[in-house]
N, CA, C and O atoms as a Tripos MOL2 file, in Angstrom:
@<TRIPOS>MOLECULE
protein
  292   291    73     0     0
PROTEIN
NO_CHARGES

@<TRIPOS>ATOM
      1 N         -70.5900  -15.1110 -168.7800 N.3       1 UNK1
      2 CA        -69.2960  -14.6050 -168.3870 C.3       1 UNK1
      3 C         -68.3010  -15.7530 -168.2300 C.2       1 UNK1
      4 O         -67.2530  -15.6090 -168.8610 O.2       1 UNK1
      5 N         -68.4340  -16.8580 -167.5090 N.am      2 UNK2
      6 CA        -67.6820  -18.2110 -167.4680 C.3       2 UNK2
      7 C         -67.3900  -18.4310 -168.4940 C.2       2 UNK2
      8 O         -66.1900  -18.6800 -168.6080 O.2       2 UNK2
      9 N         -68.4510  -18.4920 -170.1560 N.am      3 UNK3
     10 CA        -67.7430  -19.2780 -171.0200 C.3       3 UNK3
     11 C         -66.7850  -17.8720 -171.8090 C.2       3 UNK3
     12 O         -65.9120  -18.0940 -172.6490 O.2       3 UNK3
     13 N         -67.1050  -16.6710 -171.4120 N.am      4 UNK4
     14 CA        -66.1630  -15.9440 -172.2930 C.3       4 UNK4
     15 C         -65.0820  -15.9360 -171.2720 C.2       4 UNK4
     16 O         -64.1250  -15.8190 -172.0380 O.2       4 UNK4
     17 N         -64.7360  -15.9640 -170.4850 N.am      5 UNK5
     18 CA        -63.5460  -16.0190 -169.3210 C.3       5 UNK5
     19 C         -62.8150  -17.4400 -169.9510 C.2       5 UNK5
     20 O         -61.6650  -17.3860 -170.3870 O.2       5 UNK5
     21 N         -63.5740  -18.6660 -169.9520 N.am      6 UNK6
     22 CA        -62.7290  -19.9380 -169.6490 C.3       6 UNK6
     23 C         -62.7220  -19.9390 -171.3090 C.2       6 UNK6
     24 O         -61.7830  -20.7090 -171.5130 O.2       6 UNK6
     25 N         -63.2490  -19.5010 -172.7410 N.am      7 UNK7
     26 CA        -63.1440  -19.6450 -173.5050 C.3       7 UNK7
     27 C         -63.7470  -20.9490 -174.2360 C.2       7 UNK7
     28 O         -63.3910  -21.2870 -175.3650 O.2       7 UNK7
     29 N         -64.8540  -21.7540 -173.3400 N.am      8 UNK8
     30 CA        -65.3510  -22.7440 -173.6670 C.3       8 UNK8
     31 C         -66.5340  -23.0040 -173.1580 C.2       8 UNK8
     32 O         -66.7810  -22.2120 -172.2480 O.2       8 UNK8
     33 N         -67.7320  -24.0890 -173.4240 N.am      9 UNK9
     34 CA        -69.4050  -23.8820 -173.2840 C.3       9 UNK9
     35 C         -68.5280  -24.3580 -171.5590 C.2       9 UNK9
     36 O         -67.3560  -24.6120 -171.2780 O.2       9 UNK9
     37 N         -69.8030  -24.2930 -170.7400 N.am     10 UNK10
     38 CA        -69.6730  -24.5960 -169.4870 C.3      10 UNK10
     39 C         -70.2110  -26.3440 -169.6600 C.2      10 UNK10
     40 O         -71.2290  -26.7680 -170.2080 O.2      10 UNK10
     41 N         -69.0910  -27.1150 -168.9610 N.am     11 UNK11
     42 CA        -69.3950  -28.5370 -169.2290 C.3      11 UNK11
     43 C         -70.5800  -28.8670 -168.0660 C.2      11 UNK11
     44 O         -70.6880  -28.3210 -166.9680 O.2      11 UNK11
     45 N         -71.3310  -29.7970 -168.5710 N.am     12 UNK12
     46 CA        -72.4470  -30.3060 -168.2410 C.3      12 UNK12
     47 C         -72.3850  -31.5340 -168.8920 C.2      12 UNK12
     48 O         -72.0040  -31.5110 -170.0630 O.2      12 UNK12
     49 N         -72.8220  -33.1390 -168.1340 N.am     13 UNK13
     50 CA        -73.0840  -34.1960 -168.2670 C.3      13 UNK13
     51 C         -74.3620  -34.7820 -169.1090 C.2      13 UNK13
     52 O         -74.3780  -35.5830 -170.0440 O.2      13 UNK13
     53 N         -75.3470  -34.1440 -168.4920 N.am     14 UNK14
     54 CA        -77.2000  -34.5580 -168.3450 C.3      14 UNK14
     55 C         -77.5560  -33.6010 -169.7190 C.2      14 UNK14
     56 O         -76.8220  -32.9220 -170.4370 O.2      14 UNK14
     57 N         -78.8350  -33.8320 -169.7420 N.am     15 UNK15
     58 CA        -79.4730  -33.2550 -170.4650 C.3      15 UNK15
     59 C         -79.3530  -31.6630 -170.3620 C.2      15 UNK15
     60 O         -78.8230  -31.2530 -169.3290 O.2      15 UNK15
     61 N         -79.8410  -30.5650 -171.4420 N.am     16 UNK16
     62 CA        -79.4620  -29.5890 -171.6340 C.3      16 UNK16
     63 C         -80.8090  -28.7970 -170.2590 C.2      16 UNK16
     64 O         -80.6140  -27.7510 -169.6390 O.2      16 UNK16
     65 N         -82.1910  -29.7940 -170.1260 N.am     17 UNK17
     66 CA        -83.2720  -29.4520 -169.1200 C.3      17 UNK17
     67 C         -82.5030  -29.8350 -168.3180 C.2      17 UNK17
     68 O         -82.3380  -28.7530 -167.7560 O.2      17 UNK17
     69 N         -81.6570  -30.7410 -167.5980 N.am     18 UNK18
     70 CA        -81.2100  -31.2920 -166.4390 C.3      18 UNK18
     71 C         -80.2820  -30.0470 -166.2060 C.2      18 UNK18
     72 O         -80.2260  -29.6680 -165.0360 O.2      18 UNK18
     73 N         -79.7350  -29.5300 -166.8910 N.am     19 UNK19
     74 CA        -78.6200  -28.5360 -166.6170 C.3      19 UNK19
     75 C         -79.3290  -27.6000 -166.1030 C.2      19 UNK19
     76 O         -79.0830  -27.2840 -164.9390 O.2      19 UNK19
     77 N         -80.4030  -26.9080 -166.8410 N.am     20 UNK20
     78 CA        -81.2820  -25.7930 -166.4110 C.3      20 UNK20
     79 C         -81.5920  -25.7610 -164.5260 C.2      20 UNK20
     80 O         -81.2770  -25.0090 -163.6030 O.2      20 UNK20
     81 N         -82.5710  -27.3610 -164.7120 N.am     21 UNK21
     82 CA        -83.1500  -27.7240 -163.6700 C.3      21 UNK21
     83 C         -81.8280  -27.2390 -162.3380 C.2      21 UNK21
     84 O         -82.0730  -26.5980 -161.3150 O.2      21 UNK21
     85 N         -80.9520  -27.5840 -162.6130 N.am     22 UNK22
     86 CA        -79.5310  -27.6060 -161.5230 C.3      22 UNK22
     87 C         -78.8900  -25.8420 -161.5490 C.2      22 UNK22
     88 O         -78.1620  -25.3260 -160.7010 O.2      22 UNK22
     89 N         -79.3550  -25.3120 -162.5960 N.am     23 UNK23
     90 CA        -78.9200  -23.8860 -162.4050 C.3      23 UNK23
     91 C         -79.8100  -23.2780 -161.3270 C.2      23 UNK23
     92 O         -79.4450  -22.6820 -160.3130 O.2      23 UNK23
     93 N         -81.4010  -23.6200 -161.8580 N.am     24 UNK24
     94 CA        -82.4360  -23.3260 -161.1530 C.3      24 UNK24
     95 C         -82.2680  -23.4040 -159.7490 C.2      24 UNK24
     96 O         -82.3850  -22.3790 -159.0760 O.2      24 UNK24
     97 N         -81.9680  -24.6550 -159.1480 N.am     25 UNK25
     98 CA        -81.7280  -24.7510 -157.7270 C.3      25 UNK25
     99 C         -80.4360  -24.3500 -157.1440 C.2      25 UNK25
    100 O         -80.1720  -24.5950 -155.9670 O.2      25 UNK25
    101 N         -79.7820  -23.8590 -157.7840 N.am     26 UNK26
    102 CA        -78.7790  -22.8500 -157.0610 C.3      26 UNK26
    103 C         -77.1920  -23.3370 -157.8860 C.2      26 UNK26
    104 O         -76.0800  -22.8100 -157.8710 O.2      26 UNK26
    105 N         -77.6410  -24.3730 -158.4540 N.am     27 UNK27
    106 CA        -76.0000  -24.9650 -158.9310 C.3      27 UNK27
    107 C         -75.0350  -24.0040 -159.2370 C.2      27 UNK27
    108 O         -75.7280  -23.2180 -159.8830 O.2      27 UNK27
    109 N         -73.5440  -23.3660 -159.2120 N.am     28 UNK28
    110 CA        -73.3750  -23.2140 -160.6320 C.3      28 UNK28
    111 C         -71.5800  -23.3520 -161.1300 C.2      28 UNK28
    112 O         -70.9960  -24.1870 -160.4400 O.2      28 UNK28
    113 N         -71.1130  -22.9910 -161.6870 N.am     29 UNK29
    114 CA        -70.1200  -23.3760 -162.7410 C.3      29 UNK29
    115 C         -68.8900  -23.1640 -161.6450 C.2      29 UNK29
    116 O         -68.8590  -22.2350 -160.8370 O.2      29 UNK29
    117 N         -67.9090  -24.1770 -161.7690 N.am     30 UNK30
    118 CA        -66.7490  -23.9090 -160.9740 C.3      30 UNK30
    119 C         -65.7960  -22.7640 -161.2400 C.2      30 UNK30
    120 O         -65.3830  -22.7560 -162.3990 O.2      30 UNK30
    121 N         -65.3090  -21.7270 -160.4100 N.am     31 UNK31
    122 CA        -64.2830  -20.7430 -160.7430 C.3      31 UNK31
    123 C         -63.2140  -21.1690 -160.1720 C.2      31 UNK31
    124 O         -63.0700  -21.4590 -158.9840 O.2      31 UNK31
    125 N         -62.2420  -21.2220 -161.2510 N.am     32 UNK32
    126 CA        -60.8410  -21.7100 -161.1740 C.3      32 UNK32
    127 C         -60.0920  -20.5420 -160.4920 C.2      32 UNK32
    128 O         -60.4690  -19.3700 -160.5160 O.2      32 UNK32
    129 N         -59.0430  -20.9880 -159.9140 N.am     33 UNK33
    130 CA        -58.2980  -20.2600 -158.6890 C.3      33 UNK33
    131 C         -57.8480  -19.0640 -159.2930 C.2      33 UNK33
    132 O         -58.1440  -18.0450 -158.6690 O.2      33 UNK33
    133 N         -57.1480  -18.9010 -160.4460 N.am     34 UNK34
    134 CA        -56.5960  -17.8940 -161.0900 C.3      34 UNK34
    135 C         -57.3630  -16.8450 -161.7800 C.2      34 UNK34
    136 O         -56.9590  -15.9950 -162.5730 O.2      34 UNK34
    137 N         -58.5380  -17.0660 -161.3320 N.am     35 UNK35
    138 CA        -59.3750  -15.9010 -161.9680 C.3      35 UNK35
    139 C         -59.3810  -14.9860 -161.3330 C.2      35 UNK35
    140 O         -59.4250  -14.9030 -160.1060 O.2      35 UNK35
    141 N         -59.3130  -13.7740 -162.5150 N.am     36 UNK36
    142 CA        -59.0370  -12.3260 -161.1910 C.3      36 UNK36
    143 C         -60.5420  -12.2100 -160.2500 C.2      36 UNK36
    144 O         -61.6730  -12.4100 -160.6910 O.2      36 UNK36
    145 N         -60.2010  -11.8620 -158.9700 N.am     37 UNK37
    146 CA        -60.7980  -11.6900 -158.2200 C.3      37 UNK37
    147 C         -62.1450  -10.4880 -158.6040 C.2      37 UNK37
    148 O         -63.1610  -10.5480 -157.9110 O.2      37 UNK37
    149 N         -62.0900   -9.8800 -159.2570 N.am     38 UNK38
    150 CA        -63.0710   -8.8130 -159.4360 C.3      38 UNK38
    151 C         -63.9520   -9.4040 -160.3760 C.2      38 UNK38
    152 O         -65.1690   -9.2280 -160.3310 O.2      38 UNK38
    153 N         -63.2390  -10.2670 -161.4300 N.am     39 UNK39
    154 CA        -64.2130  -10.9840 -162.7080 C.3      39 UNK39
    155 C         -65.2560  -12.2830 -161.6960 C.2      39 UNK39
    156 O         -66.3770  -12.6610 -162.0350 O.2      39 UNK39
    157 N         -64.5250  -12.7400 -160.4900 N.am     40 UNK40
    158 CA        -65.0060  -13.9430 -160.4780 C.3      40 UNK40
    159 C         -66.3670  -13.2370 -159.2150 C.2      40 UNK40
    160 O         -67.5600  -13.5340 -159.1470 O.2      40 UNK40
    161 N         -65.8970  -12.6640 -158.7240 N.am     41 UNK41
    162 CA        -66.8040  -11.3710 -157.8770 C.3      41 UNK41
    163 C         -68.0800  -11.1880 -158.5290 C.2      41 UNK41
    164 O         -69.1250  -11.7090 -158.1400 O.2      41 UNK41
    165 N         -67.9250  -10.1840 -159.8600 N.am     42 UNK42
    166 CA        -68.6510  -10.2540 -160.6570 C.3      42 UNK42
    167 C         -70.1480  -11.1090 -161.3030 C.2      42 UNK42
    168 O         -71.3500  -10.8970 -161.4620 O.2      42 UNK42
    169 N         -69.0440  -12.2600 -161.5380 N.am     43 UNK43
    170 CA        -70.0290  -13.3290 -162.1600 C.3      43 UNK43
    171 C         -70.8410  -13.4160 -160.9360 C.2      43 UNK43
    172 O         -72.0010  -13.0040 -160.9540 O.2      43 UNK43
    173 N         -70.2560  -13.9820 -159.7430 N.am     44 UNK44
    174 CA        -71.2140  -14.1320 -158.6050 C.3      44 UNK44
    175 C         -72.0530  -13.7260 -158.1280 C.2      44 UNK44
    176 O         -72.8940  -14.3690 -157.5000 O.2      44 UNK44
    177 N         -72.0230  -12.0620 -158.3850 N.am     45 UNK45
    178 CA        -72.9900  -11.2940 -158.3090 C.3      45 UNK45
    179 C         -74.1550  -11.6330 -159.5960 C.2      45 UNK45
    180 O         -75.3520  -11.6170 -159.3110 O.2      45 UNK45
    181 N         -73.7680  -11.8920 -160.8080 N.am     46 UNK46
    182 CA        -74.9710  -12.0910 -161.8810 C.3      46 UNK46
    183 C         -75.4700  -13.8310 -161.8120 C.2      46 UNK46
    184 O         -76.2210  -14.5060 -162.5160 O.2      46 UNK46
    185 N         -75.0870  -13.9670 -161.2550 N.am     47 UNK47
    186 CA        -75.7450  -15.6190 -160.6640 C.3      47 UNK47
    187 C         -76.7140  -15.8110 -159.3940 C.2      47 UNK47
    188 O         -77.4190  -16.7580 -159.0480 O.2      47 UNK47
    189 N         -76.4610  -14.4710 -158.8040 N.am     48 UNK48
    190 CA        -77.4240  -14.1400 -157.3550 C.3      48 UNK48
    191 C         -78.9330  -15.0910 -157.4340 C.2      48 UNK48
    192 O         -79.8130  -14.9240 -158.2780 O.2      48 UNK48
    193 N         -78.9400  -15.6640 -156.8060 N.am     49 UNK49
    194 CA        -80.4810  -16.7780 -156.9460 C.3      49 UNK49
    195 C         -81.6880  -15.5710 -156.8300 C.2      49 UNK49
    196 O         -82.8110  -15.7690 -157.2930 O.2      49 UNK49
    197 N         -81.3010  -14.2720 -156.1370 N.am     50 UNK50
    198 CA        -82.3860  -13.1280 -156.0140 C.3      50 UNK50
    199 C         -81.9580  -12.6040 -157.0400 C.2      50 UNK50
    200 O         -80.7440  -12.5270 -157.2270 O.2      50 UNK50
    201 N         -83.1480  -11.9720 -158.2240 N.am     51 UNK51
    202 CA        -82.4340  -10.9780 -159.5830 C.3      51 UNK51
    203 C         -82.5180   -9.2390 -159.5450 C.2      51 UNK51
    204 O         -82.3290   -8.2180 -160.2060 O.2      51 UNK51
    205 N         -82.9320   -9.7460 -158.2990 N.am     52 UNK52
    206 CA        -83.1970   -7.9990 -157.2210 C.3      52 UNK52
    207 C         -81.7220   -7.7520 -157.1020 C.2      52 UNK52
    208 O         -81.3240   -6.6010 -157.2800 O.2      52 UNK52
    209 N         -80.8870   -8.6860 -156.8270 N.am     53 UNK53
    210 CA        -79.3640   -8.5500 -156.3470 C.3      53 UNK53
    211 C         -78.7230   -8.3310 -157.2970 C.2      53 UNK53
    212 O         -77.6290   -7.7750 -157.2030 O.2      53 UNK53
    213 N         -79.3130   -8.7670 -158.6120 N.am     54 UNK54
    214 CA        -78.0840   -8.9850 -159.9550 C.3      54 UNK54
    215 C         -77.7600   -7.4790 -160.3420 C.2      54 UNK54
    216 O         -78.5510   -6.5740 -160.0760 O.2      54 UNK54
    217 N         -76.7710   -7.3030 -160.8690 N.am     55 UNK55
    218 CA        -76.4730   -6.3640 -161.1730 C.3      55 UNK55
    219 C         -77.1160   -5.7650 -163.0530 C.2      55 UNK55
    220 O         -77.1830   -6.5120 -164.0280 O.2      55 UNK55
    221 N         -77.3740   -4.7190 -163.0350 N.am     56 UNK56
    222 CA        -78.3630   -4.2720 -164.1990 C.3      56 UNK56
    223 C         -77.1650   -4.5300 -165.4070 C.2      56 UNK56
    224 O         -76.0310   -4.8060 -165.0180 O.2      56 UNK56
    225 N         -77.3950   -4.4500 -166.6250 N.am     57 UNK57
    226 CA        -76.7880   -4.5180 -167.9860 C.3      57 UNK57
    227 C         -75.9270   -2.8040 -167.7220 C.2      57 UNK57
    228 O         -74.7910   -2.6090 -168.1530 O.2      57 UNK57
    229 N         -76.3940   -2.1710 -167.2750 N.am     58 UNK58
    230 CA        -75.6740   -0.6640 -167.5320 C.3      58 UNK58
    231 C         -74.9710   -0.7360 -165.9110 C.2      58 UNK58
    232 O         -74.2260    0.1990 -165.6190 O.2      58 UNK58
    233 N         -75.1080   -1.3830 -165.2930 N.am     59 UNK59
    234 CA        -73.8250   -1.4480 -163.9970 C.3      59 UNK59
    235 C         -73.1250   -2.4770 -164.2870 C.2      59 UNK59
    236 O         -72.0450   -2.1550 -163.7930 O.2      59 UNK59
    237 N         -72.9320   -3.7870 -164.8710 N.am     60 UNK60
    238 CA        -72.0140   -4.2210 -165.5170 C.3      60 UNK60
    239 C         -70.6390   -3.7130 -166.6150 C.2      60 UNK60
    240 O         -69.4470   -4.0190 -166.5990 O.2      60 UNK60
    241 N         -71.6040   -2.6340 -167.7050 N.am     61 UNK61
    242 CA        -71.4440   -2.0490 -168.4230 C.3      61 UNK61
    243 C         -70.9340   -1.0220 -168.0200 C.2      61 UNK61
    244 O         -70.4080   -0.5890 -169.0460 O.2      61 UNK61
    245 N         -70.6320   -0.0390 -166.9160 N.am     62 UNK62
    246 CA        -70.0670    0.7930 -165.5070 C.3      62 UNK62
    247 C         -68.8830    0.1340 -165.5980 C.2      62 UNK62
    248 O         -67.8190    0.5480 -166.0580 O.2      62 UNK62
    249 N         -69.2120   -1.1920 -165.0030 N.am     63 UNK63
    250 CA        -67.7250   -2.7030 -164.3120 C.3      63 UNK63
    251 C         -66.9770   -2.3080 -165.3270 C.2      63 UNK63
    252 O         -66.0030   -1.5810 -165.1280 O.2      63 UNK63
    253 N         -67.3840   -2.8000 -166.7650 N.am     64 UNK64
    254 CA        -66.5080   -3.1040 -167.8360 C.3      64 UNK64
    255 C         -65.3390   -1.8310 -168.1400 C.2      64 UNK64
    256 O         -64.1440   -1.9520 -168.4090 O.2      64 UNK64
    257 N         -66.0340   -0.7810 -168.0130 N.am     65 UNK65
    258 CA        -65.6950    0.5550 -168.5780 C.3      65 UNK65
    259 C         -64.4840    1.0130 -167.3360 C.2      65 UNK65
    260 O         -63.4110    1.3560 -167.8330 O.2      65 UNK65
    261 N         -64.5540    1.0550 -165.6530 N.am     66 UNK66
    262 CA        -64.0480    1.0990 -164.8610 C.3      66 UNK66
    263 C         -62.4910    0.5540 -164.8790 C.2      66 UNK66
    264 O         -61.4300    1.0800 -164.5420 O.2      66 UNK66
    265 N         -62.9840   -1.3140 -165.6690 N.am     67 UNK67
    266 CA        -61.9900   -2.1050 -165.7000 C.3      67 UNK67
    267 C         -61.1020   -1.8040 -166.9070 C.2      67 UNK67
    268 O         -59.8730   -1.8680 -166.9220 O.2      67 UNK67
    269 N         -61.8710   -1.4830 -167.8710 N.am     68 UNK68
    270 CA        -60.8150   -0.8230 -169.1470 C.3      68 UNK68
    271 C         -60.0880    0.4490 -168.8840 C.2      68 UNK68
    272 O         -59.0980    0.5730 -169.6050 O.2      68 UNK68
    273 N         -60.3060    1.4660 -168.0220 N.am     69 UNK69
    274 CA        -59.6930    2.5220 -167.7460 C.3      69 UNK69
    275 C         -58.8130    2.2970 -165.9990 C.2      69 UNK69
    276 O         -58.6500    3.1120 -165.0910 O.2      69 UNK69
    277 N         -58.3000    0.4500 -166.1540 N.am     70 UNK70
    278 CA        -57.6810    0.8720 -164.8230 C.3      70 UNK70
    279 C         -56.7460   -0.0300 -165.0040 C.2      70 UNK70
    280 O         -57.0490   -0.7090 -165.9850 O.2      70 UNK70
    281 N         -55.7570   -0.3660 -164.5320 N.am     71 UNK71
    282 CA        -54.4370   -0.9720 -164.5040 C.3      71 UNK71
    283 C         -54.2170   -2.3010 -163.3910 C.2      71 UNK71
    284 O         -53.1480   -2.8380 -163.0990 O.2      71 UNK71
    285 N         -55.4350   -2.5940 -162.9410 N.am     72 UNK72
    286 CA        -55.2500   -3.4860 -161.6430 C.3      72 UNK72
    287 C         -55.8800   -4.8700 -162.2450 C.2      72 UNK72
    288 O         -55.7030   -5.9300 -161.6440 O.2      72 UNK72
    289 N         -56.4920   -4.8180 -163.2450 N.am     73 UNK73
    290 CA        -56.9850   -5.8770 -163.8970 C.3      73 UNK73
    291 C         -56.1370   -6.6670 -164.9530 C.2      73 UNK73
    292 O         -56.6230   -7.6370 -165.5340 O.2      73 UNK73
@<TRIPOS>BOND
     1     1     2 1
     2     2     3 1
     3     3     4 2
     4     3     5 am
     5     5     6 1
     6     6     7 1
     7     7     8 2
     8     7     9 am
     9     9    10 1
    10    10    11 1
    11    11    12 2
    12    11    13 am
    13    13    14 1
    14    14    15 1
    15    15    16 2
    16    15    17 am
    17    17    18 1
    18    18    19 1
    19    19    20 2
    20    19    21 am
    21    21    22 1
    22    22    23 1
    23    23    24 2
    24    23    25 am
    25    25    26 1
    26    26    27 1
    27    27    28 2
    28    27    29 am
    29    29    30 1
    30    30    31 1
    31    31    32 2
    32    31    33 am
    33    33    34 1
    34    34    35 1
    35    35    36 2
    36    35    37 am
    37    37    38 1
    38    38    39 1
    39    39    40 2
    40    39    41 am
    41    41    42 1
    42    42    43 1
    43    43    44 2
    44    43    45 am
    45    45    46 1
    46    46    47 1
    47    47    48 2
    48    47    49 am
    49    49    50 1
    50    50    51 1
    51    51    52 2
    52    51    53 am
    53    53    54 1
    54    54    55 1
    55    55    56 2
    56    55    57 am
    57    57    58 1
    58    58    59 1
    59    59    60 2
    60    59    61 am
    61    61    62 1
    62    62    63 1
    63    63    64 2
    64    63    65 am
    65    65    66 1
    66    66    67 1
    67    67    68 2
    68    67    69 am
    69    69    70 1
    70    70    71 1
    71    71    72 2
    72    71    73 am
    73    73    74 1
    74    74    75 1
    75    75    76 2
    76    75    77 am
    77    77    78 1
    78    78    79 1
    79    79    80 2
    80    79    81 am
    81    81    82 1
    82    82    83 1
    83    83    84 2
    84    83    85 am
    85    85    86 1
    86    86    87 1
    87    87    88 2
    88    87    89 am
    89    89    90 1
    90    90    91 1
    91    91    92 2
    92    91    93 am
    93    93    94 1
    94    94    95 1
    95    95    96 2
    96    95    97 am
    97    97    98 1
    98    98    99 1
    99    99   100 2
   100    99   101 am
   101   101   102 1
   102   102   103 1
   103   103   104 2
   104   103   105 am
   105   105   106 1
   106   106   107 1
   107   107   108 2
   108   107   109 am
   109   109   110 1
   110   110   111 1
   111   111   112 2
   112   111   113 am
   113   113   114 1
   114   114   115 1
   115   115   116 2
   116   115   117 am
   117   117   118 1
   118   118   119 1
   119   119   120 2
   120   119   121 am
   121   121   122 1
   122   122   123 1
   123   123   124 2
   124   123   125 am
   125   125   126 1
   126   126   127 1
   127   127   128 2
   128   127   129 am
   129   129   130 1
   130   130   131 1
   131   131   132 2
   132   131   133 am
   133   133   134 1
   134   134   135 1
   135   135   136 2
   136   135   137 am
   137   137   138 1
   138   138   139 1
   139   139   140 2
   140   139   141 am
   141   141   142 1
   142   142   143 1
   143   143   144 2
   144   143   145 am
   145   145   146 1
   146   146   147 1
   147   147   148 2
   148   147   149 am
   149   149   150 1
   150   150   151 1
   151   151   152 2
   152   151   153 am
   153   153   154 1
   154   154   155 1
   155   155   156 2
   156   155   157 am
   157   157   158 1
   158   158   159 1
   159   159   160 2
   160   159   161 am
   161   161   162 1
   162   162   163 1
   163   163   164 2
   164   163   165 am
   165   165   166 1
   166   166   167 1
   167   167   168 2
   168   167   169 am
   169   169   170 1
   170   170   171 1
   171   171   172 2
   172   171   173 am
   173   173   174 1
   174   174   175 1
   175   175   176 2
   176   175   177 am
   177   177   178 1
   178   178   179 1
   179   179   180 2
   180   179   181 am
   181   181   182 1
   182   182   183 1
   183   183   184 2
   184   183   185 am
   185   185   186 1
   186   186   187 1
   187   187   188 2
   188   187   189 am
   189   189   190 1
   190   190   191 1
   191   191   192 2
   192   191   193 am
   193   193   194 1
   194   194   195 1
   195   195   196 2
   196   195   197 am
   197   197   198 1
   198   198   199 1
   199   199   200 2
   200   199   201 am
   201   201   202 1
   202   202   203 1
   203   203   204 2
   204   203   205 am
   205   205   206 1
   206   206   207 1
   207   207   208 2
   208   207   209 am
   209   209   210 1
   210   210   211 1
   211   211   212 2
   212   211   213 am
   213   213   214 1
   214   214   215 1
   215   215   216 2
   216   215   217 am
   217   217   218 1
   218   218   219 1
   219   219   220 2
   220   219   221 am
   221   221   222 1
   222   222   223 1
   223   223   224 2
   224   223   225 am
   225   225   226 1
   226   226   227 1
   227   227   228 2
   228   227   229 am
   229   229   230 1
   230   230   231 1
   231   231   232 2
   232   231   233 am
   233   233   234 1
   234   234   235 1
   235   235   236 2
   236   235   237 am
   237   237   238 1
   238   238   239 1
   239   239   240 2
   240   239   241 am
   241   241   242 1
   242   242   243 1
   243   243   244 2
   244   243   245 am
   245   245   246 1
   246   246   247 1
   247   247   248 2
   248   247   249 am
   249   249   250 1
   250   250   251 1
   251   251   252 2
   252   251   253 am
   253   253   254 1
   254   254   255 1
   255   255   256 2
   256   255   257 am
   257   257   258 1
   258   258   259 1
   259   259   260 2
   260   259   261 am
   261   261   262 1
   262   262   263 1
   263   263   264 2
   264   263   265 am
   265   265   266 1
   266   266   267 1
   267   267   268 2
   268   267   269 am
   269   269   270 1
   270   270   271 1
   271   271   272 2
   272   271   273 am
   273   273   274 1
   274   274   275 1
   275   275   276 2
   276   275   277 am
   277   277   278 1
   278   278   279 1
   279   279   280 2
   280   279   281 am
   281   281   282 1
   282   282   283 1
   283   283   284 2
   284   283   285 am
   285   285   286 1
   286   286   287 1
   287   287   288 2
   288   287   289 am
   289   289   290 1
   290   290   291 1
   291   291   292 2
@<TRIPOS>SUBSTRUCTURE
     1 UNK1         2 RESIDUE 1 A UNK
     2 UNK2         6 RESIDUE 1 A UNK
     3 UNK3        10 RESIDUE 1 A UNK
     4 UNK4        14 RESIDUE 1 A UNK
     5 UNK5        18 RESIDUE 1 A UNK
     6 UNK6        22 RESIDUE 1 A UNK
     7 UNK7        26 RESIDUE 1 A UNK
     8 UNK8        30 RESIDUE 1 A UNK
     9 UNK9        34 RESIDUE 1 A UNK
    10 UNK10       38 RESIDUE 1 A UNK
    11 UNK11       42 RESIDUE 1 A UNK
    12 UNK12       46 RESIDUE 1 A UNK
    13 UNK13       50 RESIDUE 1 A UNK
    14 UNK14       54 RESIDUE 1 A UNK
    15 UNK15       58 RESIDUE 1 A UNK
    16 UNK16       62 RESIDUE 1 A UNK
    17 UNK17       66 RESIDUE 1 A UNK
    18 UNK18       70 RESIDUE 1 A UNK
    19 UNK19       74 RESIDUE 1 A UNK
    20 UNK20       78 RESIDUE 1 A UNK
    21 UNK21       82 RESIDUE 1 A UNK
    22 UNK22       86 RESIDUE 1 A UNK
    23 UNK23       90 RESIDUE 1 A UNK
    24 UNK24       94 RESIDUE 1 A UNK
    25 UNK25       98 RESIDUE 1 A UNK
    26 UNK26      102 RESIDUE 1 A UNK
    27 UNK27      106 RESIDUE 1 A UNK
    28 UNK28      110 RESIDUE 1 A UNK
    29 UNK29      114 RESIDUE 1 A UNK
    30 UNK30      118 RESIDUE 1 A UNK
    31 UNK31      122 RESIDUE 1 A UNK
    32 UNK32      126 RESIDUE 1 A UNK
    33 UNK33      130 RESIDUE 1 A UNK
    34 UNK34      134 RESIDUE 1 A UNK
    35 UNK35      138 RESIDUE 1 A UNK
    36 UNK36      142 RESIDUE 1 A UNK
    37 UNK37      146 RESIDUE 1 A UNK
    38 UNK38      150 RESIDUE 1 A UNK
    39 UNK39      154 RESIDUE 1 A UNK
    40 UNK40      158 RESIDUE 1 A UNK
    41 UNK41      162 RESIDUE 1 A UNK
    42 UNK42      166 RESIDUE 1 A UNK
    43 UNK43      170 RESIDUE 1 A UNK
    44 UNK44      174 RESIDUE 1 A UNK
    45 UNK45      178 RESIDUE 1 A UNK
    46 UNK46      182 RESIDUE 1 A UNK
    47 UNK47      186 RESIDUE 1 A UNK
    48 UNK48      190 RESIDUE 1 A UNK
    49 UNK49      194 RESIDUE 1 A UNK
    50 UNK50      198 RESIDUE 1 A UNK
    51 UNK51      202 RESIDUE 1 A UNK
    52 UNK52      206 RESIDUE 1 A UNK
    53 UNK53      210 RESIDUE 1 A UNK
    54 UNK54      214 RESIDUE 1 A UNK
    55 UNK55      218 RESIDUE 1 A UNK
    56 UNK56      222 RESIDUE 1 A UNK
    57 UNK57      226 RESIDUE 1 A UNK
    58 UNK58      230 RESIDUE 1 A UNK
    59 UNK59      234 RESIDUE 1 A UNK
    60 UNK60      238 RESIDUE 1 A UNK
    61 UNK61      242 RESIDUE 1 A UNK
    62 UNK62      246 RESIDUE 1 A UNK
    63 UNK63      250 RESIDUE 1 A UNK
    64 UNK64      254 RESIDUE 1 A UNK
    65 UNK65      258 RESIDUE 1 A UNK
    66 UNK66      262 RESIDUE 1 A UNK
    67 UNK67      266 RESIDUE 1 A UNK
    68 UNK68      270 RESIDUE 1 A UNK
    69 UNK69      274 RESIDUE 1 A UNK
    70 UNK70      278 RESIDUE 1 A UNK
    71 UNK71      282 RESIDUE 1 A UNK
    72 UNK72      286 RESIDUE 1 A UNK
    73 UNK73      290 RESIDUE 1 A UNK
């Protein structure tokens, strides 16, 4: 969701394992101030370190559909 939002890979320094390793322990990608609040909501929820919390492919897919039929986005 970050790189289709920011339109670019998510920058990382280290190795492509070093990146993993740092997702693994909780790291993750900076959200810039101007992101709508519901997208950046979102992502946060599919980054949940529990995948009990993440939200399923068809409640995303809910999000998306909600957000195309509404005017606040």
């Amino acid at each position: 969701m970050w790189e289709i939002l920011y339109g670019k890979p998510i920058p990382f320094v280290q190795s492509e394992f070093q990146f993993r390793l740092q997702v693994c322990n909780g790291w993750r990608p900076h959200i810039y101030e101007n992101t709508a609040i519901c997208y950046a909501d979102l992502m946060k929820r599919c980054w949940d370190m529990d995948p009990k919390k993440r939200p399923t492919a068809t409640e995303i897919y809910n999000i998306f559909v909600e957000w195309q039929n509404s005017e606040n986005i």
